[in-house]
TILUM-684917 format. One record per atom (N, C-alpha, C): x, y, z. Coordinates in steps of 0.1 Angstrom, whole numbers, padded with zeros to 4 digits, always signed. Each point is the difference from the previous one (the first is absolute). Layout:
residues N
XYZ
...
This chain:
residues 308
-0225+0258+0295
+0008+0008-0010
+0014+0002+0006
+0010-0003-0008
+0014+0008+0005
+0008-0012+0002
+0013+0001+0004
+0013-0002-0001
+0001-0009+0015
-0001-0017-0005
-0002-0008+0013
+0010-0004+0004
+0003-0010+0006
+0009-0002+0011
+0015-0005-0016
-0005-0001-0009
+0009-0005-0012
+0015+0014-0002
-0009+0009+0006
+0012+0013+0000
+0006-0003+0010
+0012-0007+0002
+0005-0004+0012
+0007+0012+0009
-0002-0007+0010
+0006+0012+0013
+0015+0003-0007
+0007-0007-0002
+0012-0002-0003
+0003+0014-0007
-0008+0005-0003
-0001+0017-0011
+0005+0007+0014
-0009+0001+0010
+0004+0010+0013
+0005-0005+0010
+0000-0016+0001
+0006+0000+0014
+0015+0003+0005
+0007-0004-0007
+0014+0007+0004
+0005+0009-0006
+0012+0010+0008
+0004+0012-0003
+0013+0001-0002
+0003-0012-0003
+0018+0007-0004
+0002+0004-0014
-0005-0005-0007
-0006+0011-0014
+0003+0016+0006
-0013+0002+0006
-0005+0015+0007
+0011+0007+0005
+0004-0012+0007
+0015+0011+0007
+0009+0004-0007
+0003-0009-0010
+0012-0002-0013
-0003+0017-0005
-0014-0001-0011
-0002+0010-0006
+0004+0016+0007
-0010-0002+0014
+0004+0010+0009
+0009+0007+0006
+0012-0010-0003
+0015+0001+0001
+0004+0011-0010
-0002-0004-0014
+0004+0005-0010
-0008+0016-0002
-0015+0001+0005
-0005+0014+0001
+0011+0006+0011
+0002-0001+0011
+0006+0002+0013
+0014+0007-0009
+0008-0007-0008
+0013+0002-0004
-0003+0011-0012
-0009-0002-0008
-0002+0014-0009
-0005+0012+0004
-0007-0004+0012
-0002+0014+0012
+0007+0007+0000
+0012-0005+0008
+0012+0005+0004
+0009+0007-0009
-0002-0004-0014
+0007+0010-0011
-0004+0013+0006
+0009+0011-0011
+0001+0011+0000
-0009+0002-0009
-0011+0013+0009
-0015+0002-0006
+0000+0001-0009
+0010+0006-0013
+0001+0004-0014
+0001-0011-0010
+0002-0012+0010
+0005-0006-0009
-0005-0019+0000
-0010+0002+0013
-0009-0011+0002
-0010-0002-0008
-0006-0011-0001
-0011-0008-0010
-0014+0001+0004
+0003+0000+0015
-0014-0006+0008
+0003+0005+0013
-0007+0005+0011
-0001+0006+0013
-0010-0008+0010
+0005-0007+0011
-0011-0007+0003
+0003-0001+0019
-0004+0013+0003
+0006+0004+0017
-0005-0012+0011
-0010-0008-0007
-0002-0015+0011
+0011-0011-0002
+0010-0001-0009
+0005-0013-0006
+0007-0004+0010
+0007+0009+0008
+0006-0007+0007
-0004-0005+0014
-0011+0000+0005
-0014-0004+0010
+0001-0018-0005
+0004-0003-0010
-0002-0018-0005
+0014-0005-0003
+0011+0007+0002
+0016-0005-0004
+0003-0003+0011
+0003-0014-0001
+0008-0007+0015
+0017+0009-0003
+0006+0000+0010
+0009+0010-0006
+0004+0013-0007
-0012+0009+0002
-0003+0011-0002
+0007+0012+0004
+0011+0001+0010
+0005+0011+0003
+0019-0004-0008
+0001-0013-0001
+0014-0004-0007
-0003+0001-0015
-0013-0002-0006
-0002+0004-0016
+0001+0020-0002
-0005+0008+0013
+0002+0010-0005
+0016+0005+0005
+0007-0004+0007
+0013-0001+0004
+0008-0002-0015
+0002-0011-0004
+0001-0005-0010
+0002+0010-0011
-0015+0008-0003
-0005+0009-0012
+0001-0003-0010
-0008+0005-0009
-0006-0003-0013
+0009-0005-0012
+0011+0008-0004
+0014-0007-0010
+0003-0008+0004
+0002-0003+0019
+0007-0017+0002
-0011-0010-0003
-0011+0001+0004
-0009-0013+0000
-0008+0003-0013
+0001+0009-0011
+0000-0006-0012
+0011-0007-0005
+0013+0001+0004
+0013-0001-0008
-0001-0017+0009
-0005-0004+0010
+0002-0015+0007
-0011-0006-0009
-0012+0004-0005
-0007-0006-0010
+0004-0003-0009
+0005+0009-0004
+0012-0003-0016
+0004-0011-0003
+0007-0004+0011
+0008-0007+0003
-0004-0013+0001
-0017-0007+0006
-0001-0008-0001
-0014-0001-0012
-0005+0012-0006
-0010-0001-0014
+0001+0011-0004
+0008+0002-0011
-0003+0017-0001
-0012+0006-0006
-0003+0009-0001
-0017+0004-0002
-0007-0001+0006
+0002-0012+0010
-0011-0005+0013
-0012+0012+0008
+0012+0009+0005
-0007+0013+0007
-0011+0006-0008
+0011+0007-0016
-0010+0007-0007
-0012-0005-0007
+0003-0013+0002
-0015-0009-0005
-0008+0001+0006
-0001+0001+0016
-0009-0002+0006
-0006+0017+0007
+0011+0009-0002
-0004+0013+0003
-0009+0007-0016
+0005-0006-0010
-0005+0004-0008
-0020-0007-0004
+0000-0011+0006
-0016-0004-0002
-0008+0008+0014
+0010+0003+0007
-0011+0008+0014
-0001+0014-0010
+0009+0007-0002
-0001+0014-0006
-0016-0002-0014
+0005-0013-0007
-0008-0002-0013
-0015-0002+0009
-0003-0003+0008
-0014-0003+0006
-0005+0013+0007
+0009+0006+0006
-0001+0014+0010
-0007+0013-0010
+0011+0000-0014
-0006+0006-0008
-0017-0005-0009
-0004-0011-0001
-0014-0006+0002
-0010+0007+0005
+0009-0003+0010
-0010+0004+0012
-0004+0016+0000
+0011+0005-0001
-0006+0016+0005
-0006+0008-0017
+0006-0006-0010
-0007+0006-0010
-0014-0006-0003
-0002-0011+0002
-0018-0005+0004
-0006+0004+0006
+0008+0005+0013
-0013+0004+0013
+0000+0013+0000
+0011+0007-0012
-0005+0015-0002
-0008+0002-0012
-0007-0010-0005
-0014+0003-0010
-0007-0011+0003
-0002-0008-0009
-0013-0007+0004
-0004-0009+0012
+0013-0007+0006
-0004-0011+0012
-0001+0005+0010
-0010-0013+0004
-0005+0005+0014
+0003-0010+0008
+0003-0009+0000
+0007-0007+0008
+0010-0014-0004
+0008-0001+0008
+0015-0008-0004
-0003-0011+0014
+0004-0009-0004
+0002-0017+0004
+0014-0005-0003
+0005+0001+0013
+0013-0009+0002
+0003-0012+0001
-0003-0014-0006
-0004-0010+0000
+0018-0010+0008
+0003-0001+0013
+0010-0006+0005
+0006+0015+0003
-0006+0007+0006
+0006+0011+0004
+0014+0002+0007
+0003-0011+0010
+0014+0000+0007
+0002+0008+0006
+0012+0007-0001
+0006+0009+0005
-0002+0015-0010
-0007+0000-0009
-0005+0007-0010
+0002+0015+0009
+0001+0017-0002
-0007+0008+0006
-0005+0009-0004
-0004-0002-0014
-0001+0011-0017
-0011+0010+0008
-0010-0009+0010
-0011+0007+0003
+0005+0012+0012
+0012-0003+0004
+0003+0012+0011
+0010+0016-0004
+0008-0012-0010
+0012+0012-0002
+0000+0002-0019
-0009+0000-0007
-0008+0008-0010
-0008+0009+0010
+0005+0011-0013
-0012+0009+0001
-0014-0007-0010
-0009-0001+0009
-0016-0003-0008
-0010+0004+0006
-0008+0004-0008
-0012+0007+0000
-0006-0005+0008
-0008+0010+0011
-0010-0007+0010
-0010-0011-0005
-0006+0006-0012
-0008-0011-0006
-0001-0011-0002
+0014-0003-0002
+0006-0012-0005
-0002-0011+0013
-0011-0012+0001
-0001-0007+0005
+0010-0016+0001
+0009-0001+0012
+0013-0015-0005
-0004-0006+0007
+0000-0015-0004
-0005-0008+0004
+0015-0014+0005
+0004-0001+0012
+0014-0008-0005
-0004-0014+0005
+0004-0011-0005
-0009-0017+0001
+0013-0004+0001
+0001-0005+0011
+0007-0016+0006
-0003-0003+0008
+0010-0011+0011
-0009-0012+0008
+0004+0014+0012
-0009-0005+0011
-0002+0007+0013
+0012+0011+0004
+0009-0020+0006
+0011-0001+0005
+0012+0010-0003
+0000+0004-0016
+0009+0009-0005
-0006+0010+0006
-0012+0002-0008
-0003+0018+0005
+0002+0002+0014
+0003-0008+0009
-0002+0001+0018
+0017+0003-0003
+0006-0006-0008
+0016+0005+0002
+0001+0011-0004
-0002-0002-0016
+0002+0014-0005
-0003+0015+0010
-0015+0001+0005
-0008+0011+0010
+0011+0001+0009
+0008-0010+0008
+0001+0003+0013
+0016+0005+0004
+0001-0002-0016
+0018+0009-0002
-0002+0015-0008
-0013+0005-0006
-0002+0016+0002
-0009+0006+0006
+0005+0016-0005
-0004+0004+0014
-0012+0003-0004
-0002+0008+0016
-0017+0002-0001
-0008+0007-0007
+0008+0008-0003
-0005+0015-0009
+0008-0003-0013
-0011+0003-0013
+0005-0008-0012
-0006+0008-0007
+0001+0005-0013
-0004+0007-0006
-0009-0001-0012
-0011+0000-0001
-0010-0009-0010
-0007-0010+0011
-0001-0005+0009
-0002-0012+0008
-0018-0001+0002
-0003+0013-0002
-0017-0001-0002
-0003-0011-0012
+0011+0005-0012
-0009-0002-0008
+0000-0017-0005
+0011-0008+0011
+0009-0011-0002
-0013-0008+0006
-0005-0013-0007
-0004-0011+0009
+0007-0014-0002
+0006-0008+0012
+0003-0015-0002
-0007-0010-0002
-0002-0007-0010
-0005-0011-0001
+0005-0011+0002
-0004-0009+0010
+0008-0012+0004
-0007-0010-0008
+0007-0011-0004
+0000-0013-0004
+0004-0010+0006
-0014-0009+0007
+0001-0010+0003
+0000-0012-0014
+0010-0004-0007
+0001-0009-0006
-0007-0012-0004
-0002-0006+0016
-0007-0014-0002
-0012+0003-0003
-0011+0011+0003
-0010+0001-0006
-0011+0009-0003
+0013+0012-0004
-0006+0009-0008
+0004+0007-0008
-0005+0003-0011
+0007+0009-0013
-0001+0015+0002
+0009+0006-0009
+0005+0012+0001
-0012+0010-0005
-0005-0006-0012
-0011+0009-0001
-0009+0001+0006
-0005-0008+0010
-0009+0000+0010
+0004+0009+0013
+0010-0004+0000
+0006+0011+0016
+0001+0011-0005
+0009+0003-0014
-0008+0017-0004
-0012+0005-0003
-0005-0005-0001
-0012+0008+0000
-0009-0002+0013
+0003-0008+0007
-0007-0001+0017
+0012+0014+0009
+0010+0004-0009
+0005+0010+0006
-0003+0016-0007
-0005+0000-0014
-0008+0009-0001
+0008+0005-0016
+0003-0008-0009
+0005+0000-0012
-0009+0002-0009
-0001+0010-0008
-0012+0004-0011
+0003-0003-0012
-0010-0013-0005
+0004-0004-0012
-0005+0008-0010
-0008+0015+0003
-0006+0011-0007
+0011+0007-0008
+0012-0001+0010
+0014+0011+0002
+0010-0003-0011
+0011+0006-0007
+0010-0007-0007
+0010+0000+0011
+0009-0014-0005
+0007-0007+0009
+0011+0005-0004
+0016-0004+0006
+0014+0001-0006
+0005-0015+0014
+0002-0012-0011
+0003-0011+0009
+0013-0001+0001
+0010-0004+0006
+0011-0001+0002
+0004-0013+0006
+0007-0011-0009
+0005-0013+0004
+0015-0004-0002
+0009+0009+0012
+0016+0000-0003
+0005-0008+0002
+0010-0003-0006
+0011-0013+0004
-0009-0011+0005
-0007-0004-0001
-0009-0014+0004
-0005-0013-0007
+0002+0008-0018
-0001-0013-0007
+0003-0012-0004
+0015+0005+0005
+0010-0014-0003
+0001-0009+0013
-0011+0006+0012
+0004-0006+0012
-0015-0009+0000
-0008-0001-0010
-0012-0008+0000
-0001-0009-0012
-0007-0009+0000
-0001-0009-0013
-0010+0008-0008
+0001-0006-0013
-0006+0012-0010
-0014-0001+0000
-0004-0015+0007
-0018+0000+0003
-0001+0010+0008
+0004+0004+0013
-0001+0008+0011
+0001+0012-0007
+0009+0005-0011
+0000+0008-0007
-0009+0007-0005
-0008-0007-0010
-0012-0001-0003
-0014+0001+0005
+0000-0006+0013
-0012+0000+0010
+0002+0015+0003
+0011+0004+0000
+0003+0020+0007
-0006+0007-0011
+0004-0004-0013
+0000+0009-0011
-0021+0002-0002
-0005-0013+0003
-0013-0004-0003
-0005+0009+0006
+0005-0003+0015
-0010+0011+0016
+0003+0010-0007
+0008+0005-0002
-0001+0016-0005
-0004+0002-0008
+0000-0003-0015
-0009+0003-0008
-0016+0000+0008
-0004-0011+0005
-0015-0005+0007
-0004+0016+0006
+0012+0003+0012
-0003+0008+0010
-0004+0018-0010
+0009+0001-0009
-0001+0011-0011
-0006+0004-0009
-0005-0012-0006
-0011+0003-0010
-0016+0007-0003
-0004+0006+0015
-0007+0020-0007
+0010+0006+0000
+0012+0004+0001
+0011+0009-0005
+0011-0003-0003
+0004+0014-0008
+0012-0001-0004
+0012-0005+0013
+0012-0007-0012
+0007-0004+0019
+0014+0000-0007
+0013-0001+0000
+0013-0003-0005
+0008-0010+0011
+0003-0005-0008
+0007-0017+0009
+0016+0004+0000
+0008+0003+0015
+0017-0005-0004
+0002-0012+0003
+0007-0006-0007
+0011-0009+0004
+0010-0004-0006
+0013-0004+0010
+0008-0007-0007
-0002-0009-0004
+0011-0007-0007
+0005-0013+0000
+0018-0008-0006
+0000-0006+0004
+0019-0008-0001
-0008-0007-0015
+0013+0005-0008
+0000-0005-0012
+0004-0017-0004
-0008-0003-0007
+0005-0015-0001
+0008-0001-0004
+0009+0007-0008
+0014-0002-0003
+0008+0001+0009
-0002-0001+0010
+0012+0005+0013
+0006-0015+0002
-0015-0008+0000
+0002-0010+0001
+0012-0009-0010
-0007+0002-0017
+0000-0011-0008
+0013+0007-0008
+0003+0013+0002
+0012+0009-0009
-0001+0009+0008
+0010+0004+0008
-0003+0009+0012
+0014+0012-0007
+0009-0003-0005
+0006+0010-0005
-0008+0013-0013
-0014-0005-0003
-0005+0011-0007
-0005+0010+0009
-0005-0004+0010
-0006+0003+0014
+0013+0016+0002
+0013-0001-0001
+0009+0009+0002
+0006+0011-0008
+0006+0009+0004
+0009+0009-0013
+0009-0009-0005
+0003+0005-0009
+0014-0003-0007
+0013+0003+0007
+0006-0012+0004
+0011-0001+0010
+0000+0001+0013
-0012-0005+0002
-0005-0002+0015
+0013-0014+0008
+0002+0005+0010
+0009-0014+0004
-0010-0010+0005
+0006-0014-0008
-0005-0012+0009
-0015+0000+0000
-0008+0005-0010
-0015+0004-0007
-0005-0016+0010
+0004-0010-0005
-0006-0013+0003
+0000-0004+0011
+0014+0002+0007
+0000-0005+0016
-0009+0007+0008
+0000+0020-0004
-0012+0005+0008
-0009-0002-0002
-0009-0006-0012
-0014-0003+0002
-0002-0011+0008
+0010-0008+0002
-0001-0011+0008
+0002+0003+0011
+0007+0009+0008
+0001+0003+0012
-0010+0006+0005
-0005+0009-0009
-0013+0009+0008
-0009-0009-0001
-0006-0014-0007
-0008-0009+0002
+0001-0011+0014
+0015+0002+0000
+0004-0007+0012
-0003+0008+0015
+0003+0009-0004
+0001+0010+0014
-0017+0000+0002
-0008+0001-0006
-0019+0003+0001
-0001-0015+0008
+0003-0013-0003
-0001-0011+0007
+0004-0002+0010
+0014+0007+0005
+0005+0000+0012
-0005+0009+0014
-0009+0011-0005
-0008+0007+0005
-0016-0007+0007
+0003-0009-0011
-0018-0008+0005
-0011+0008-0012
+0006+0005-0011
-0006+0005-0005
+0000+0000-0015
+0000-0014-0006
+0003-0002-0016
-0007+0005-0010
+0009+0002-0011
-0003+0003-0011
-0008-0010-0005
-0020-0001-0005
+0001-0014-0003
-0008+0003-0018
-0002+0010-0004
-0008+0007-0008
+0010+0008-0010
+0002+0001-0011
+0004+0007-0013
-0006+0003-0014
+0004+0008-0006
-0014+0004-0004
+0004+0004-0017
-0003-0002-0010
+0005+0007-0019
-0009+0007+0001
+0000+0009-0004
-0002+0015-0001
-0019-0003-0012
+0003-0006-0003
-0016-0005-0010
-0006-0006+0010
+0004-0009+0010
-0007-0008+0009
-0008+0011+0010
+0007+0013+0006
-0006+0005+0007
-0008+0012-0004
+0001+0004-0013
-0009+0007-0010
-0014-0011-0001
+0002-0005+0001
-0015-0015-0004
-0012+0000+0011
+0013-0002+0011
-0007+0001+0015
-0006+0011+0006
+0006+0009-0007
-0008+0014+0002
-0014+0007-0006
+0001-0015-0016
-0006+0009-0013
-0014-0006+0008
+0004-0018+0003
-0012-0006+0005
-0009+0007+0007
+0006+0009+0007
-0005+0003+0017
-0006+0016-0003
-0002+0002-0018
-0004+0016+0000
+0014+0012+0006
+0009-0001-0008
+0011+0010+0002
+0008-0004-0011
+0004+0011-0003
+0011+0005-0014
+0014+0007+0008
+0011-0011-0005
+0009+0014+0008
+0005+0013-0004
+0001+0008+0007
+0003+0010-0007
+0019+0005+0003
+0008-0006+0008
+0011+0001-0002
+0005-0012+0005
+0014-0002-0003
+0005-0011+0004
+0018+0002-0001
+0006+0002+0014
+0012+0009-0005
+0008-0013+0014
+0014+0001-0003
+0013-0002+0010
+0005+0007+0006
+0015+0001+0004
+0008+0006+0004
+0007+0008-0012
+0002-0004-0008
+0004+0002-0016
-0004+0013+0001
-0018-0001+0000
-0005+0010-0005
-0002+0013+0009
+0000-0004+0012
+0000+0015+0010
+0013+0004+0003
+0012-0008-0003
+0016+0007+0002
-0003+0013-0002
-0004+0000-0017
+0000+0020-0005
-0005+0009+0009
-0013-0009+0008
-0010+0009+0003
-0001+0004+0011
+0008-0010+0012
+0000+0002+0013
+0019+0005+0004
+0008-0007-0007
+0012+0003+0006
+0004+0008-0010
+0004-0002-0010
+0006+0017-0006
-0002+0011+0000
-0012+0000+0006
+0001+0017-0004
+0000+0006+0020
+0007-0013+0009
+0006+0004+0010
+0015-0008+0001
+0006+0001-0011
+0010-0005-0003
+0009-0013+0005
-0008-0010-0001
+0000-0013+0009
-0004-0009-0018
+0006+0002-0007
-0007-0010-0013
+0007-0014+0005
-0008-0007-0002
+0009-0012+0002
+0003-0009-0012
+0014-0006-0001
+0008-0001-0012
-0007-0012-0003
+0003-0004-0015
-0010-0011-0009
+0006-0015+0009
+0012+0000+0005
+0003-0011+0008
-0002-0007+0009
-0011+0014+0009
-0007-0008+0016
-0014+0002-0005
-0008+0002-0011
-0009+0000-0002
-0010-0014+0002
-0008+0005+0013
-0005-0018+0000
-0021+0002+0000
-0001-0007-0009
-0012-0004-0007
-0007-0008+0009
+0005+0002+0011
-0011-0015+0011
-0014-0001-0001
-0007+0014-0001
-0014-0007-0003
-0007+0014-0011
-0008-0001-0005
-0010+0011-0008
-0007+0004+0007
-0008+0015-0001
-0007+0007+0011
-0010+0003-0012
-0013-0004+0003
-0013-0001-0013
-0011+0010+0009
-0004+0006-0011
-0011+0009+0006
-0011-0003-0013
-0008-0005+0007
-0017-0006-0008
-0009+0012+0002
-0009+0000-0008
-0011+0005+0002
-0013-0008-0002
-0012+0001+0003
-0014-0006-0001
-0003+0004-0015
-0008-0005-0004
-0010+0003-0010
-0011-0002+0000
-0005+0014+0000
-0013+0000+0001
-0010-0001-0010
């Protein structure tokens, strides 16, 4: 049963992804409390460069973003906030336990407040977790309730190693699969979507994920606000820049196509929102709206549910 060697390592093995993101939590840290998106006191433990990003401070290294994608930051501060909030309004009623599927540099399980109950489960290859562990510290908060599941790739699946680590398919789940699907082919896609459904089905369970819109590709200026600069060159740049990292974009996705893959797999989505849509929600009303011109649509943040 489970998710074979076809889920390529390529999901966890490298981290300049991890660091990238972690960068961007690190610089929204550093805002002024009143007026930050997201709080995350480990981020800067994974920033090469970490004491010249908070030197720097939060207006300059959003305003250097600007400059080379605007919206970049709040895109990506705004899907950790849209997942964080997931998370804690699930594990304060019905779930009982949450699966981090490419965990990374992830730390939702240390610096959320969650319920002792709440059993996390975080899955990637060894190697990471041996990085990740050995840059925090010892004393962590929630860390009982945390277990790692490593993934040996060549020949063993994920739903196998969770539950040889003590995952209850009795329990309802809350899965979480960030920023990862444009970095897999859409079979590998599918083999994830399957294991979880497989691994879920005595309970209720809710599936995140993103995904990069296929228009970024094929019409990438709808992908933007209205008067976005150079709409076209930046979708190409940011496709360029993932390749130059060792880490391509190879997967895109129409908005029907990944409603389908979900429907197959027993889940209905229940929201499906951008950057568009959490501007109101996350930055205005700490006065940070960000204008229709850097508005960037890089990927959709879907929240599924099972059906039982």
């Amino acid at each position: 049963m489970g998710m074979r060697p076809a889920m390529s390592g390529i999901i966890f093995e490298k981290d300049g992804t991890a660091q990238g993101v972690a960068k961007h939590r690190l610089i929204e840290t550093i805002a002024n409390p009143d007026e930050r998106i997201i709080n995350d006191p480990y981020a800067d433990r994974f920033v090469l460069g970490a004491s010249l990003t908070k030197f720097l401070g939060h207006k300059l290294n959003v305003w250097l973003t600007q400059k080379l994608v605007p919206g970049f930051h709040e895109h990506l501060i705004s899907r950790t906030r849209f997942i964080d909030d997931l998370i804690e309004k699930n594990a304060a009623s019905e779930v009982e336990q949450y699966v981090i599927l490419g965990a990374g540099y992830d730390c939702r399980a240390h610096r959320l407040e969650l319920p002792s109950s709440l059993r996390i489960f975080e899955v990637d290859q060894s190697e990471v977790q041996a990085r990740k562990r050995s840059k925090l510290p010892e004393e962590l908060p929630n860390a009982e309730n945390l277990t790692y599941v490593a993934v040996d790739f060549t020949d063993q699946s994920i739903s196998d190693q969770l539950l040889d680590a003590g995952f209850d398919q009795s329990k309802s789940t809350v899965f979480t699969l960030e920023g990862v699907s444009q970095y897999i082919t859409k079979e590998a896609f599918r083999s994830t979507i399957k294991d979880v459904a497989t691994l879920a089905q005595k309970a209720d369970s809710i599936f995140f994920v993103s995904y990069a819109n296929e228009l970024l590709n094929t019409d990438p200026e709808t992908c933007f606000g209205t008067g976005y600069p150079s709409a076209e060159k930046r979708a190409r740049l940011l496709i360029y820049w993932s390749e130059k990292v060792g880490e391509p974009w190879v997967s895109f996705y129409r908005a029907e196509e990944m409603e389908n893959v979900l429907l197959q797999n027993g889940y209905s989505i229940m929201e499906s929102v951008t950057l568009k849509e959490l501007n109101s929600q996350y930055f205005t009303p700490v006065g940070r709206t960000i204008p229709e011109n850097q508005l960037l649509q890089l990927e959709h943040f879907v929240i599924a549910k099972s059906k039982k």
